[in-house]
Structures are given as C-alpha cells and as structure tokens.
C-alpha positions in Angstrom: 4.9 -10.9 -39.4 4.5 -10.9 -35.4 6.4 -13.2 -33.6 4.5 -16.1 -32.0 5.3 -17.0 -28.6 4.0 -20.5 -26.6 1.7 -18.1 -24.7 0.5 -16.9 -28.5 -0.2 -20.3 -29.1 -1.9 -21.0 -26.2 -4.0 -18.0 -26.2 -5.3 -18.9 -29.7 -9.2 -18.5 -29.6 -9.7 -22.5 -30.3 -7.9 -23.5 -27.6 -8.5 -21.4 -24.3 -7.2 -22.4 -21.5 -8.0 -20.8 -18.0 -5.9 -18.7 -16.1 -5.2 -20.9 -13.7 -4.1 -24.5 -14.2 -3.0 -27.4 -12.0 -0.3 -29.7 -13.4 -2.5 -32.1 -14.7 -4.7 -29.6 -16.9 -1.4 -28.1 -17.9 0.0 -31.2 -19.0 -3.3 -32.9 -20.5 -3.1 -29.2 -22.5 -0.2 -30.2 -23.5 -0.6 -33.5 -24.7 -3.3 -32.0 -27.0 -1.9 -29.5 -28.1 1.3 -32.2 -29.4 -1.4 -34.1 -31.1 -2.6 -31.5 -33.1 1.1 -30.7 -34.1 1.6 -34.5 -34.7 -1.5 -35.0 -36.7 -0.7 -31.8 -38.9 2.7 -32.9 -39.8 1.6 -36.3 -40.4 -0.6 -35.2 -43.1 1.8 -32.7 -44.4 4.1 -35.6 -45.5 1.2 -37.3 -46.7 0.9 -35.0 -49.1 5.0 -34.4 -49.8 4.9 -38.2 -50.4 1.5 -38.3 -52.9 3.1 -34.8 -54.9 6.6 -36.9 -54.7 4.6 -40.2 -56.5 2.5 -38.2 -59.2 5.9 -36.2 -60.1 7.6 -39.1 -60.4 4.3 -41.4 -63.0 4.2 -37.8 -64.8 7.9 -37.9 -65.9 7.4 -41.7 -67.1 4.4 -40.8 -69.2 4.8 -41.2 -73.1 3.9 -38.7 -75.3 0.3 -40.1 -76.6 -0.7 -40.0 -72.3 0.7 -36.7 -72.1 -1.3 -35.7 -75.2 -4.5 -37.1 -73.6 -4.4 -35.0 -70.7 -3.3 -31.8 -72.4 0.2 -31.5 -70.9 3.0 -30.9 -73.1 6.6 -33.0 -72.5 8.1 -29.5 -71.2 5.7 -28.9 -68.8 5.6 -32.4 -67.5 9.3 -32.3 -67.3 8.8 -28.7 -65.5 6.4 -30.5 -62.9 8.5 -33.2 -62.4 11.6 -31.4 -61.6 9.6 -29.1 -59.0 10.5 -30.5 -55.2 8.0 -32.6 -53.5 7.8 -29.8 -50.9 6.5 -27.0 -53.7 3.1 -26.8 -54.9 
C-alpha cells in the first residue's frame, strides 16, 4: 500500500486545488477538507453505535424470535460477541 501524504490528499482528483494559493484559499481548503473528515467519522460511529444496538436486541431474543428469522442461538451468540467495530 503507498503511503499517503497531505499533498496525496490534496492532490486527490475531487478536490483540486491550484498551484498557487493565498492564505485564505488555503485555509478555507482546509476548513473543507476537516468537514469532510468530520462528517465521515461522524457517520462511522453512527454505524459502530446502530451494529453495537442490534448486537446487543439479538443476544436478548428467545428462541421462538430467533426461529422466525432463521438464526440459530449459536449464531446469534456468534454475532453478538463480534465488536461493534467488525462487520
């Protein structure tokens, strides 16, 4: 895997960036570029949180729910005990 380097990132064809900036387009490139990074994290623990919730209703289901939706109590339990960061 290449290493990535804040000129990497800021080369990246979605953002372009001329080749010459004054402070004010470098920072307001900036500011964007955190706001991207904020959003995306934001939503990844979203998602660490929902997988953390389901995980935790599956291991509480009794054996008749479990039954309706074709899991088995071993593979609930094998679900559940997965960490919320693991698909």
């Amino acid at each position: 895997m290449k290493n990535q380097y804040c000129i990497d990132t800021i080369g990246r064809q979605d953002f372009h960036l001329p080749d010459t900036l004054t402070w004010r387009q470098w920072f307001k490139a900036g500011v964007t570029m955190a706001r991207r990074e904020a959003e995306f994290a934001l939503s990844t623990l979203k998602v660490w949180r929902n997988r953390m919730r389901q995980r935790r209703e599956l291991s509480g289901l009794d054996n008749r729910a479990l039954k309706d939706i074709g899991i088995s109590r071993f593979d609930a339990a094998l679900e559940a005990a997965k960490p919320f960061w693991k698909a």
